[in-house]
Every structure is written in structure tokens, then in C-alpha cells.
ROSE-4610 file (N, C-alpha, C; in Angstrom, 1 decimal, always signed):
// ROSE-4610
residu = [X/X/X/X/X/X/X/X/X/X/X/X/X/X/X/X/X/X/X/X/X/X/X/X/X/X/X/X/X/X/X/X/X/X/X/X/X/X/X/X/X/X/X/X/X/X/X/X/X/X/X/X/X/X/X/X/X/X/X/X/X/X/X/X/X/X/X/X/X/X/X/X/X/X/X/X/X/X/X/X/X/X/X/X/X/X/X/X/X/X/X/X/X/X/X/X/X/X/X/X/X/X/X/X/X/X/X/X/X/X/X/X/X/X/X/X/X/X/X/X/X/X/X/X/X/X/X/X/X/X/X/X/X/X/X/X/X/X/X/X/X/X/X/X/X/X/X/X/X/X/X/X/X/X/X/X/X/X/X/X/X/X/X/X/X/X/X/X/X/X/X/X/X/X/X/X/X/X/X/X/X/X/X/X/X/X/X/X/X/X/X/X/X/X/X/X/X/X/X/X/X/X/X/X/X/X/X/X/X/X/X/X/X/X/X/X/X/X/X/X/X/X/X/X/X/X/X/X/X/X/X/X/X/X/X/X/X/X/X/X/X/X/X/X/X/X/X/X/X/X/X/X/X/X/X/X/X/X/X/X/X/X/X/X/X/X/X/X/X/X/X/X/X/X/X/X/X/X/X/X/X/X/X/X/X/X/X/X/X/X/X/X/X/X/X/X/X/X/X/X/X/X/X/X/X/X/X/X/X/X/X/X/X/X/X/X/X/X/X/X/X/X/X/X/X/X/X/X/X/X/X/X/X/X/X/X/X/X/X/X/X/X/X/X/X/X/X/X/X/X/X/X/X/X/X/X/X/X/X/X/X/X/X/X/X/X/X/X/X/X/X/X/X/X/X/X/X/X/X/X/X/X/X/X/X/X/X/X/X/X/X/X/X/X/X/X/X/X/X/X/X/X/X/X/X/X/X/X/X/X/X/X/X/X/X/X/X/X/X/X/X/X/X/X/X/X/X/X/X/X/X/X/X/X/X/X/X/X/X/X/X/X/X/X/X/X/X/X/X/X/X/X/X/X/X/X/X/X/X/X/X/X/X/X/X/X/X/X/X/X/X/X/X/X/X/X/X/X/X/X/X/X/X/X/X/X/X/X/X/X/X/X/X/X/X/X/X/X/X/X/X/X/X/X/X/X/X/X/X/X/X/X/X/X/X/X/X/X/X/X/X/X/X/X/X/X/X/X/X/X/X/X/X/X/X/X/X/X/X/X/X/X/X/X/X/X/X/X/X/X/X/X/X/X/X/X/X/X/X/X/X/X/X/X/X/X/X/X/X/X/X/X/X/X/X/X/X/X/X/X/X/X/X/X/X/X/X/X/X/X/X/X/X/X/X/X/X/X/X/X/X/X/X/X/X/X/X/X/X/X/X/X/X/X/X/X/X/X/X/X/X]
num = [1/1/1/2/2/2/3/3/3/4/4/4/5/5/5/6/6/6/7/7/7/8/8/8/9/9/9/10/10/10/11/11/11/12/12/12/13/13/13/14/14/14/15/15/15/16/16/16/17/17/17/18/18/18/19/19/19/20/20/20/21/21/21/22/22/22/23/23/23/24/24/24/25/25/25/26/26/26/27/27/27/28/28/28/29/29/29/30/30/30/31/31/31/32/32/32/33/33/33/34/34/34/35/35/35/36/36/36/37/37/37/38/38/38/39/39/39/40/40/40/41/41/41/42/42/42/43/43/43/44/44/44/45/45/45/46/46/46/47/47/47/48/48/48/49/49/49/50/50/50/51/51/51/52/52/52/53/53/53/54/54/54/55/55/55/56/56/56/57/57/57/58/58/58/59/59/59/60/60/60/61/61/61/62/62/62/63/63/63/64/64/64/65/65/65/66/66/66/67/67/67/68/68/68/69/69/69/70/70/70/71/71/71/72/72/72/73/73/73/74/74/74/75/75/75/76/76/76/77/77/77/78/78/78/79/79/79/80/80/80/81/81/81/82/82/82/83/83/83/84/84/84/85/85/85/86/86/86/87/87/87/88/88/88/89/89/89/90/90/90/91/91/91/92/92/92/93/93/93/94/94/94/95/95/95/96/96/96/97/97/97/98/98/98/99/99/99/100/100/100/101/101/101/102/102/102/103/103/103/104/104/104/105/105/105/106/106/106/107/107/107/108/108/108/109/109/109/110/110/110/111/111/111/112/112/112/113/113/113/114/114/114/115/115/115/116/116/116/117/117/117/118/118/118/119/119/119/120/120/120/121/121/121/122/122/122/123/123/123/124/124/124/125/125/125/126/126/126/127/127/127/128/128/128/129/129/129/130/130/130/131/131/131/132/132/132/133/133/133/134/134/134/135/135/135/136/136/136/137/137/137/138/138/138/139/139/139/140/140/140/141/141/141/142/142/142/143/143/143/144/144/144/145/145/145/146/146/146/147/147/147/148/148/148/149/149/149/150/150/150/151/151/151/152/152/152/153/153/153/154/154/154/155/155/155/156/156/156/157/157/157/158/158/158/159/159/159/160/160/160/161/161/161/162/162/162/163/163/163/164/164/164/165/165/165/166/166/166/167/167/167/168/168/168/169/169/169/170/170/170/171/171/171/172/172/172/173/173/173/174/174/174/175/175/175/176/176/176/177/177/177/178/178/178/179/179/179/180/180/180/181/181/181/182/182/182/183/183/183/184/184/184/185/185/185/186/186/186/187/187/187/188/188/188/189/189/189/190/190/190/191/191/191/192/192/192/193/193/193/194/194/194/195/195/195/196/196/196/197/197/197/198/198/198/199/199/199/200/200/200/201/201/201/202/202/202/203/203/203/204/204/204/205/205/205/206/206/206/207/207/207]
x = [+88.7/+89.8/+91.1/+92.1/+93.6/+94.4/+95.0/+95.9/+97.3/+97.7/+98.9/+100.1/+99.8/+101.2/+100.2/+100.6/+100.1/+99.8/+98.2/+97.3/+96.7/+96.9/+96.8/+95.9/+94.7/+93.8/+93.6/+93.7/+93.1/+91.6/+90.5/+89.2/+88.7/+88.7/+87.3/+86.7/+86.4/+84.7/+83.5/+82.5/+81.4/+81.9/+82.6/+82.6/+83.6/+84.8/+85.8/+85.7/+84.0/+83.6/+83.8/+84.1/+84.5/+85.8/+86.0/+87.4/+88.4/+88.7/+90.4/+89.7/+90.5/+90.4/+91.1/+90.2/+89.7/+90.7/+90.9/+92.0/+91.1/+91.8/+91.1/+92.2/+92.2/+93.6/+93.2/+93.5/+93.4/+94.6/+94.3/+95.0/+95.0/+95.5/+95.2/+94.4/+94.3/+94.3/+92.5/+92.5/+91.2/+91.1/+90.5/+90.4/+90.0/+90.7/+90.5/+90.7/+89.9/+90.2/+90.3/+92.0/+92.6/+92.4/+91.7/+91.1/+90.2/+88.9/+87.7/+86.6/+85.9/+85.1/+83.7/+83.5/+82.0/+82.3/+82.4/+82.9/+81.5/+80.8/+79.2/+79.1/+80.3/+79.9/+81.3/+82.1/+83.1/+82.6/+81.4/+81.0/+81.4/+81.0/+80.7/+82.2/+83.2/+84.5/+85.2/+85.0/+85.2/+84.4/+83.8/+83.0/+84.2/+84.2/+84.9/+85.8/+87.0/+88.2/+88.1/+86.8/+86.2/+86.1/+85.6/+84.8/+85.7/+85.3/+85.7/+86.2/+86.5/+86.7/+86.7/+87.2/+88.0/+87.6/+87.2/+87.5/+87.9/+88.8/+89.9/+89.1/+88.5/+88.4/+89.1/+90.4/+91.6/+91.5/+90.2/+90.0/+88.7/+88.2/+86.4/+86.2/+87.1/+86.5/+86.0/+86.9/+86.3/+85.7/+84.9/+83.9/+82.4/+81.3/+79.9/+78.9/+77.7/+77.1/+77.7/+79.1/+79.6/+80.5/+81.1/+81.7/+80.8/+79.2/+78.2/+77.7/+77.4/+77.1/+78.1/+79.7/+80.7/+80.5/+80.2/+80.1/+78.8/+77.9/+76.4/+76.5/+77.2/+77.3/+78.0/+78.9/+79.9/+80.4/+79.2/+79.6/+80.9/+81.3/+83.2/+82.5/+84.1/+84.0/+84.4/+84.2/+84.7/+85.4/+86.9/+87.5/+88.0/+88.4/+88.0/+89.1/+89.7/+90.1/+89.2/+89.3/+87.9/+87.8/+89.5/+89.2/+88.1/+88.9/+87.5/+86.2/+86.1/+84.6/+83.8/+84.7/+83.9/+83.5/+84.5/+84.1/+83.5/+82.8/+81.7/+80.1/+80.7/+79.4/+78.1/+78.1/+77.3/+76.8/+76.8/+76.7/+75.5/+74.3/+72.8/+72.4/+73.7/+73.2/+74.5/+74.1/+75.1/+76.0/+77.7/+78.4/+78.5/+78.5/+78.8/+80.5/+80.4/+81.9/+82.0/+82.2/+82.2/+83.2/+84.5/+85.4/+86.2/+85.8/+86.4/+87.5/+89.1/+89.7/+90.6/+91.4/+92.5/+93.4/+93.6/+94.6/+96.0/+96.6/+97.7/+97.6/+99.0/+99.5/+98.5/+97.9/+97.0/+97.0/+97.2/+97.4/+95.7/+95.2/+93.5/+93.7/+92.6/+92.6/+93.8/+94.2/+95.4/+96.6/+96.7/+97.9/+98.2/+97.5/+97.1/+97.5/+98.5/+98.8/+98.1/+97.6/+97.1/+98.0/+98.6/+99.8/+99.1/+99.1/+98.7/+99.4/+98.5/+99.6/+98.5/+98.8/+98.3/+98.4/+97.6/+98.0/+96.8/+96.7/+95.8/+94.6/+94.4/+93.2/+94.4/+93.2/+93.4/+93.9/+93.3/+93.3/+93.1/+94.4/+94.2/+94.8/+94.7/+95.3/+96.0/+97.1/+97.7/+97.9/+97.9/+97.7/+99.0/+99.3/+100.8/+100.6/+101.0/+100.4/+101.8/+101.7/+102.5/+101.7/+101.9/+101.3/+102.1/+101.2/+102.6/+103.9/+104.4/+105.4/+106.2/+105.3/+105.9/+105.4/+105.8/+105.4/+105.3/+103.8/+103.0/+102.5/+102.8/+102.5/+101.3/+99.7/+99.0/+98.9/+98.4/+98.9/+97.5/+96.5/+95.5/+95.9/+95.4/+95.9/+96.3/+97.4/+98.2/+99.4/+99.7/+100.7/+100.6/+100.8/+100.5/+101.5/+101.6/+102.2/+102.3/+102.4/+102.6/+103.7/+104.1/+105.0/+105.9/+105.9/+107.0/+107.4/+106.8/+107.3/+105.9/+107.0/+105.9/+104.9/+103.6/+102.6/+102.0/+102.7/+102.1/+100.7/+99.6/+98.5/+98.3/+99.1/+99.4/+100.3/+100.7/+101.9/+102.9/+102.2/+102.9/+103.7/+105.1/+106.2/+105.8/+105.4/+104.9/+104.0/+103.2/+101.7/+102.2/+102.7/+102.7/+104.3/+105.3/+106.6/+106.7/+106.0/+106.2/+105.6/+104.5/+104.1/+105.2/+105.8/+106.7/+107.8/+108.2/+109.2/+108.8/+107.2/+107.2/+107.3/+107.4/+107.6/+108.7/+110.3/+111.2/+111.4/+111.0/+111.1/+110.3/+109.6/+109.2/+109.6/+109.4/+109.9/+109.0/+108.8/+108.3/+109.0/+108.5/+108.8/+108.1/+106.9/+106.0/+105.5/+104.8/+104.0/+103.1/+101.4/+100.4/+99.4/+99.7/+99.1/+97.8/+96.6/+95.5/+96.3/+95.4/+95.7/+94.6/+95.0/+93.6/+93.8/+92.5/+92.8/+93.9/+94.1/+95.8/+96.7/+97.0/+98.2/+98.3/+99.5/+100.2/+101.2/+101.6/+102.2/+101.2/+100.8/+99.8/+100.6/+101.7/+102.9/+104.4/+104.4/+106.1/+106.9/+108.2/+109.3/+109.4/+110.2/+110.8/+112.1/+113.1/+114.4/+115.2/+115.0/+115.3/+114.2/+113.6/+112.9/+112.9/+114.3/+115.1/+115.1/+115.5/+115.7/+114.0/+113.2/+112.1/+110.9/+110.9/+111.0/+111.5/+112.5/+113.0/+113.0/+112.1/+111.6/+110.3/+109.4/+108.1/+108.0/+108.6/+109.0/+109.5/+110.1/+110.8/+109.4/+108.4/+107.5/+106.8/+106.5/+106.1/+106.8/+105.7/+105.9/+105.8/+105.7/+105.1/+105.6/+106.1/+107.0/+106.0]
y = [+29.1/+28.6/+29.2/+28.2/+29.1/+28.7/+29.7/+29.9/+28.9/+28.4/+27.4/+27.5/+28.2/+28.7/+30.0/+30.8/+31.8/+31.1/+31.4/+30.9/+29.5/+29.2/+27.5/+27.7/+26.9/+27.0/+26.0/+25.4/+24.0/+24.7/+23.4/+24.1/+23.3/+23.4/+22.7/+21.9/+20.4/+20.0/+20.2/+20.5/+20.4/+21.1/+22.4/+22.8/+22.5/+21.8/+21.1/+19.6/+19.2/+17.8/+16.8/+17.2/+15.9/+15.8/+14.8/+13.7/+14.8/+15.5/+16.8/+17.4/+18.4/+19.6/+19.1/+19.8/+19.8/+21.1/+21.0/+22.0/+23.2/+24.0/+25.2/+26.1/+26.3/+26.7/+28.3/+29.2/+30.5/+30.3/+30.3/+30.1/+31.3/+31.8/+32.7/+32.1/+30.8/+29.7/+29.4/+29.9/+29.5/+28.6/+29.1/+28.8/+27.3/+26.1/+24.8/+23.9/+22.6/+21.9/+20.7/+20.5/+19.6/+18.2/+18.3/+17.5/+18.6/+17.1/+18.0/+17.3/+17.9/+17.4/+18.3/+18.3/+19.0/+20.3/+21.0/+22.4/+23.3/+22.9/+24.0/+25.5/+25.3/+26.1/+27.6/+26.8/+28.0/+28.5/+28.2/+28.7/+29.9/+30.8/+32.3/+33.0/+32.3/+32.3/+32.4/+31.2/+30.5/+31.6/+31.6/+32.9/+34.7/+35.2/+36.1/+35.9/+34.9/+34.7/+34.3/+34.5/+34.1/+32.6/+32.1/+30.8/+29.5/+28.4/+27.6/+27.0/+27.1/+26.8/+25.2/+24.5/+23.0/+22.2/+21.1/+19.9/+19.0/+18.6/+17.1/+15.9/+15.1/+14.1/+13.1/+13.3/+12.1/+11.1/+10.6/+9.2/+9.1/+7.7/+7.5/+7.6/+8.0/+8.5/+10.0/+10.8/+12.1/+12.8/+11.7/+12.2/+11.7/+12.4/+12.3/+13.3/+13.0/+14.5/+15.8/+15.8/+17.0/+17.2/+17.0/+17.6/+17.7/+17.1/+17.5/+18.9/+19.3/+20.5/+21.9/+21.0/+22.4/+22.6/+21.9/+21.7/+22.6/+22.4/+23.2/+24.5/+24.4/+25.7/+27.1/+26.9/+27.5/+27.0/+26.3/+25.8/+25.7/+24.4/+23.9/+22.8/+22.8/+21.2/+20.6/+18.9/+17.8/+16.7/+16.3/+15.5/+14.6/+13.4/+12.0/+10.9/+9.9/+9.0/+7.9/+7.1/+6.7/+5.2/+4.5/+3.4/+3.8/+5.8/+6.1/+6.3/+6.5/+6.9/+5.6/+4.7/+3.4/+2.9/+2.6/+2.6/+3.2/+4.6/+5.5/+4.9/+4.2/+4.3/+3.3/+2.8/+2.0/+2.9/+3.8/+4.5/+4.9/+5.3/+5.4/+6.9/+7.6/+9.0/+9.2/+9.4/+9.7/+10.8/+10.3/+12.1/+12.3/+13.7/+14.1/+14.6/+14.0/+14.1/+14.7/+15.8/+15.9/+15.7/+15.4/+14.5/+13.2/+12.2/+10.7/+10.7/+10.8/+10.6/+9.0/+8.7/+7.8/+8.1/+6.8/+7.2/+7.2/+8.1/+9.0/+10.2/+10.9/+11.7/+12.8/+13.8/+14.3/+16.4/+16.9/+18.3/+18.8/+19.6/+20.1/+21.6/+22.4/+23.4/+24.6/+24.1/+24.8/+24.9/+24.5/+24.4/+23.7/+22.8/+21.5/+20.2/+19.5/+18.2/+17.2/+16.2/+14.9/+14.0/+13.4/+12.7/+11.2/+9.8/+8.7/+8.7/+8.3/+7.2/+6.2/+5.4/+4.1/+3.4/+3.4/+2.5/+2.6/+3.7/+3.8/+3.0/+3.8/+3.4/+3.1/+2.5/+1.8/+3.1/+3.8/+5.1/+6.4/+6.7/+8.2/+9.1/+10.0/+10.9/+12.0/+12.6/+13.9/+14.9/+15.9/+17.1/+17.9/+18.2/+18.7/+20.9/+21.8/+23.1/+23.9/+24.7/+26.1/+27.0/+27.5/+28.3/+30.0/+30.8/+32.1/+31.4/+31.2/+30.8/+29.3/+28.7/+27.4/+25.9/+25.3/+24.4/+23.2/+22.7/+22.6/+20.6/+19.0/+18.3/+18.2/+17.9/+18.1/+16.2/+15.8/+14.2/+13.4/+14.4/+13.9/+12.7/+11.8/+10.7/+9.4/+9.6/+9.0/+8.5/+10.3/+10.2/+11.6/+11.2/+12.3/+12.2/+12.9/+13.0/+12.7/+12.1/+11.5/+11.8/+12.5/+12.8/+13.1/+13.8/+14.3/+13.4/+12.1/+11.5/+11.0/+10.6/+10.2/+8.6/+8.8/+7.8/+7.5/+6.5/+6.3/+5.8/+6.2/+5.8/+4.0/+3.3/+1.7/+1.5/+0.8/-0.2/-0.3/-1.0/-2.3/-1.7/-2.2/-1.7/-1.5/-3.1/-3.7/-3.1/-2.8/-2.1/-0.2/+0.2/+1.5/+1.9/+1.2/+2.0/+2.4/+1.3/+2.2/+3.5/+3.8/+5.0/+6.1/+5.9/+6.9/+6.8/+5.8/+6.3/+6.9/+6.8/+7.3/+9.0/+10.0/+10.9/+11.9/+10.8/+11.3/+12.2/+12.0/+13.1/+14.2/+14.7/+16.1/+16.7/+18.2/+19.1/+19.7/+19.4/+20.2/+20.7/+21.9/+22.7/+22.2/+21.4/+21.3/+20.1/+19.3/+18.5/+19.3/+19.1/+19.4/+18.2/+17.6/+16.4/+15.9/+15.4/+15.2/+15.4/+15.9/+16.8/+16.3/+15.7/+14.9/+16.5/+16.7/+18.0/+17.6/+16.5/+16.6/+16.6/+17.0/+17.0/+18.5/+18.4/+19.6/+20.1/+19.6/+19.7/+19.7/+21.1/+21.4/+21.4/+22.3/+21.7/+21.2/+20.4/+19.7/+20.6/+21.2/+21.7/+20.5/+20.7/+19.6/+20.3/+20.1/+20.5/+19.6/+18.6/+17.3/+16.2/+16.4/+15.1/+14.0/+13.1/+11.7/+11.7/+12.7/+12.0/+12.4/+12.7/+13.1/+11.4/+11.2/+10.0/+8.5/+9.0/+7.8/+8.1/+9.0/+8.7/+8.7/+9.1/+8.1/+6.5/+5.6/+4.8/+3.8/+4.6/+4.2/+3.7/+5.2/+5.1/+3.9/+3.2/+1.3/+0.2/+0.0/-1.0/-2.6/-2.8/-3.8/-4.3/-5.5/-6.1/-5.2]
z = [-71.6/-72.4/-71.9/-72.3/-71.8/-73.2/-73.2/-74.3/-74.0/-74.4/-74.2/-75.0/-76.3/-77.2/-77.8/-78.4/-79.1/-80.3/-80.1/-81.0/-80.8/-79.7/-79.4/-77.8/-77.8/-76.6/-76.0/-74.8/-74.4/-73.6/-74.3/-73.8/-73.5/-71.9/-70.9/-71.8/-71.2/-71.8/-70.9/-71.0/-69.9/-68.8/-69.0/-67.9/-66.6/-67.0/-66.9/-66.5/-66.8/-66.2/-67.5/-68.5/-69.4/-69.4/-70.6/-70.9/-70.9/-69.9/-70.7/-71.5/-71.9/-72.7/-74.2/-75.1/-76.3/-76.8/-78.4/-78.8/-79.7/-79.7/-80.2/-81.2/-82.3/-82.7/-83.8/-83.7/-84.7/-85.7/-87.0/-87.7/-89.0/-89.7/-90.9/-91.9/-92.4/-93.2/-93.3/-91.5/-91.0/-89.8/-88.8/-87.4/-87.6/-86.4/-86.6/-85.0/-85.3/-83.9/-84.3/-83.9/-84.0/-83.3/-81.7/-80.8/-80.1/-80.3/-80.6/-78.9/-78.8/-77.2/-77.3/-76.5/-75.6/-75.2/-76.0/-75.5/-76.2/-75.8/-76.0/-75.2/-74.2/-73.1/-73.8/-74.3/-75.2/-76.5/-76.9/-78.7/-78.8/-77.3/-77.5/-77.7/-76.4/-76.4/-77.9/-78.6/-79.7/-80.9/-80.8/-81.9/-81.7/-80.8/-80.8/-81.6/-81.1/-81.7/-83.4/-84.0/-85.0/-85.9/-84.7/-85.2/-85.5/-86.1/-86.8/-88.2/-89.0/-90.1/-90.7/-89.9/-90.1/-88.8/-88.8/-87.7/-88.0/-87.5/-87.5/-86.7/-86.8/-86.5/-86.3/-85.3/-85.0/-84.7/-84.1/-84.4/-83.5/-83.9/-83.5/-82.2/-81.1/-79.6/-79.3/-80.7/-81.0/-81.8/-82.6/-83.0/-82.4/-83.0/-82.1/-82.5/-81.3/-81.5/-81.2/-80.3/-80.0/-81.4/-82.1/-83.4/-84.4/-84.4/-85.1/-84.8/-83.0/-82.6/-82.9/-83.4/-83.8/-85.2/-85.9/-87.5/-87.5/-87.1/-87.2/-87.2/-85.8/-85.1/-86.0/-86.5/-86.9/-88.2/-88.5/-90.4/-90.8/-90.3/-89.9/-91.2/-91.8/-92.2/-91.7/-91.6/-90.8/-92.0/-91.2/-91.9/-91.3/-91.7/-91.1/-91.9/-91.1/-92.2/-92.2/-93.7/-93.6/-93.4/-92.6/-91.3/-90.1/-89.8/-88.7/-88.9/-89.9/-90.7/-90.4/-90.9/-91.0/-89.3/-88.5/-87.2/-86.4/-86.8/-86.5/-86.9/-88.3/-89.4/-88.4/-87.4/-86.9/-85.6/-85.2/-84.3/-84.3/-83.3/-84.1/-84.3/-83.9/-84.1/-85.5/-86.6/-87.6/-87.3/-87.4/-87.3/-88.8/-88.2/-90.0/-90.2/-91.3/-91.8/-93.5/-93.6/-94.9/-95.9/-95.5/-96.5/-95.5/-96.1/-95.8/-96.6/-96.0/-96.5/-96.5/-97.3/-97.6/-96.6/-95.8/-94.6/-95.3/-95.5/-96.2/-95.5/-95.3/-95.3/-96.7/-95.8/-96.9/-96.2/-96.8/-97.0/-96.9/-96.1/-95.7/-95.4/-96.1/-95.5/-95.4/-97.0/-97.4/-96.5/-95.5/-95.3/-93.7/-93.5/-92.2/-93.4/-92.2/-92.8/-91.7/-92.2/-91.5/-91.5/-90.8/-90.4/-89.7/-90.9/-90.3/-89.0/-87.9/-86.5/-86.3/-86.9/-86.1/-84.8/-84.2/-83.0/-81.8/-81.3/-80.0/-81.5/-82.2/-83.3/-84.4/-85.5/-86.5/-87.3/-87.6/-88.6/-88.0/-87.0/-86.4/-86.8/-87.0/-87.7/-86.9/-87.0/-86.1/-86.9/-86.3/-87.6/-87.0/-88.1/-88.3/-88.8/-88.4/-88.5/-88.2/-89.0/-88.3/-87.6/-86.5/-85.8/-85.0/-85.7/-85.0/-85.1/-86.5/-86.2/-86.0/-85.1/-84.4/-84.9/-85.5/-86.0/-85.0/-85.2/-83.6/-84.4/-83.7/-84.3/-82.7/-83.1/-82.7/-82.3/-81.4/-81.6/-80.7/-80.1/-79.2/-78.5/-78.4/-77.3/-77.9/-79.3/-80.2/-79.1/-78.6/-77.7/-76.5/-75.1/-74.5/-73.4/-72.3/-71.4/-70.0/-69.4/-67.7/-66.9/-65.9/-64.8/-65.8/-67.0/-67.4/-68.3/-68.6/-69.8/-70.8/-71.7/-73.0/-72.8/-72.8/-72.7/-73.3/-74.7/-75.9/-75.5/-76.6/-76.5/-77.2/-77.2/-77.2/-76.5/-75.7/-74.8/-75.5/-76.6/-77.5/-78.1/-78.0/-79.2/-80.3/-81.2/-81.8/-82.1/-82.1/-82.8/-82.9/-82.2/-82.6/-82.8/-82.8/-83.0/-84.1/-85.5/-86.8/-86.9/-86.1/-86.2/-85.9/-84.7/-83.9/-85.0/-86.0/-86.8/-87.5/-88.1/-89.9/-89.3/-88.1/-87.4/-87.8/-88.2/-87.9/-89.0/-90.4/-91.5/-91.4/-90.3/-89.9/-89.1/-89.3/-88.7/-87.3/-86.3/-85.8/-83.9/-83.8/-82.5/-81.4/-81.5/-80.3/-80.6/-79.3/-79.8/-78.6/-79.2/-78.1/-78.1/-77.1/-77.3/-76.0/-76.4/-75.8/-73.8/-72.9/-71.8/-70.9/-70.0/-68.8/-68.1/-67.2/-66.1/-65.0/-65.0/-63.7/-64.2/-65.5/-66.3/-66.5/-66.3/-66.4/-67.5/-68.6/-69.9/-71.1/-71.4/-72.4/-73.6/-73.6/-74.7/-74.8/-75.2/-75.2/-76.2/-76.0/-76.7/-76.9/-78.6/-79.2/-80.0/-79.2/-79.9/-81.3/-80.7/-81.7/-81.9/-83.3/-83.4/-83.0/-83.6/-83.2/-82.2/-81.3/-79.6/-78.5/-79.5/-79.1/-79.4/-80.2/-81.1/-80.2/-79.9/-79.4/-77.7/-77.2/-75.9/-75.8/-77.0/-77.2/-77.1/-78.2/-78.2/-77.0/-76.1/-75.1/-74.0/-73.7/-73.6/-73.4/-74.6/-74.9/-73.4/-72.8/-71.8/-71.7/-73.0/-73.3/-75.0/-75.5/-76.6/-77.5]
């Protein structure tokens, strides 16, 4: 695992052989993973730093039997919005999800906000946290990073810009957003929302 902000881990999947690195986050509130993967091979890692508390389920390409094996493991709750609940619900190995929530802006885990973004999915959620300090919007592959710019996870103006505005009334210091292994920006400083916002946006290649 490598630390990426204090208190903030990007972790290998399989050994560095899966989809990018998976989040790992120590919190006072209670340890949590914001974007979740195949990280079997970090439990022990992950156990030291004392375990899990919470899992985010950001939308139905991250959950599975691997956020079933962190929930077991480490008796995590799992939370879900329940557009993604439902898009999972046909799957033949059941994930477990122990609250389906209303895609809303919804407060978890005493002090984790779930932040609708529609677009790469129907019902994904980004989770919003203070961390040591730094108020961190966690955004998995809603939105992420390429040669230094923003690579919305939709093209389409149209289908995700409302997302990137309903953004602008939050406060945050960082975005850490989903991380292939050739990427090299684990976290974005964000000095100004609006102009941060409006190079997501920009991002969109397509009406």
C-alpha cells in the first residue's frame, strides 16, 4: 500500500494485476473504503492500521465477491445507492449490501457524506470526508485523471455536466479519484472549486 495524503492509501489489486488501485482510508470516525477492489493480498496490511469499519459501494463495477470478502473479513458495513443495488441485484453471486440507500446526498458513518454523480452510472456515489485535516472528495472513476487533465468518466456534456455542477456548493481540498497503474496523480489539490469544476466539465469531448 502507499500512502498518498496522510491517512489516505492507494492499494494494489491482485498484486498490482487488477483494475488500479483501490482506496483505503484511517479515519477517527472509523476506518473506510471509499473505492473498493481485490485487495486480499493487503488484509494483514489493512488489519494493522486497524481494519475496516465502512464500505462505499460507488457504483456496480465495484461491488462483487471482493467487497463481500472485505465486509466478512473485517465486519465492515456496506453502503449502496439503491439505482446500484438494483443493477447488481441480477448478478449470481449476491453482494451484500447492508444499507440501500435513496440516491440523495446522505451523511454515513457519522461523519462521510455520499455525494450523488450521475453519469459514468446511473447512481454513483462520491464520498465526500475530512481527513487529517484535509477535506478529501473521493470520486472513483465518476472523474479521474489523464496527462494532467480531468477525464470525466462520461464524454457527454449532456449526461454528466449536471453532476459537475451540483459540486460547486462544496468545500473540498483534494479530489482522489479512481488511479489506473500508469497514472501518476493519486491526488489533485483543489484551490478553487469553480475553476476546478469547470475543467472537469471542460474535460467532456463530446455535446
Amino acid at each position: 500500500m502507499q500512502e498518498i495524503l496522510p491517512g489516505v492509501f492507494a492499494v494494489p489489486q491482485n498484486g498490482g494485476k487488477g483494475f488500479g488501485y483501490a482506496h483505503f482510508v484511517r479515519h477517527p470516525a472509523g476506518n473506510f473504503i471509499p473505492c473498493a477492489g481485490s485487495i486480499g493480498d493487503s488484509f494483514d496490511a489493512i488489519a494493522a492500521l486497524g481494519g475496516v469499519k465502512t464500505v462505499v459501494i460507488s457504483d456496480r463495477h465495484l461491488g462483487g465477491d471482493f467487497t463481500n470478502k472485505i465486509a466478512e473479513h473485517f465486519g465492515a458495513t456496506v453502503y449502496c445507492s439503491a439505482i446500484e443495488a438494483e443493477a447488481m441485484a441480477h448478478r449470481s453471486h449476491a453482494v451484500k449490501i447492508d444499507h440501500v440507500l435513496p440516491f440523495a446526498r446522505t451523511e454515513i458513518a457519522g461523519e462521510l457524506l455520499l455525494v450523488p454523480t450521475p453519469g459514468h452510472t446511473a447512481g454513483q456515489f462520491s464520498t465526500l470526508a475530512t481527513v487529517a485535516g484535509a477535506r478529501i472528495l473521493f470520486t472513483a472513476d465518476f472523474v479521474w485523471r489523464e496527462g494532467g487533465r480531468w477525464r470525466p468518466g462520461n464524454l457527454s456534456r449532456k449526461k454528466i455536466a449536471r453532476s459537475f455542477e451540483a459540486l460547486r456548493d462544496l468545500q473540498f481540498d483534494y479530489v482522489v479519484p479512481w488511479t489506473g497503474y500508469d497514472h501518476t496523480e493519486f491526488a489533485v489539490p483543489v484551490s478553487d472549486v469553480n475553476a476546478a469544476v469547470d475543467a472537469m466539465i471542460a474535460g467532456c469531448t463530446k455535446p
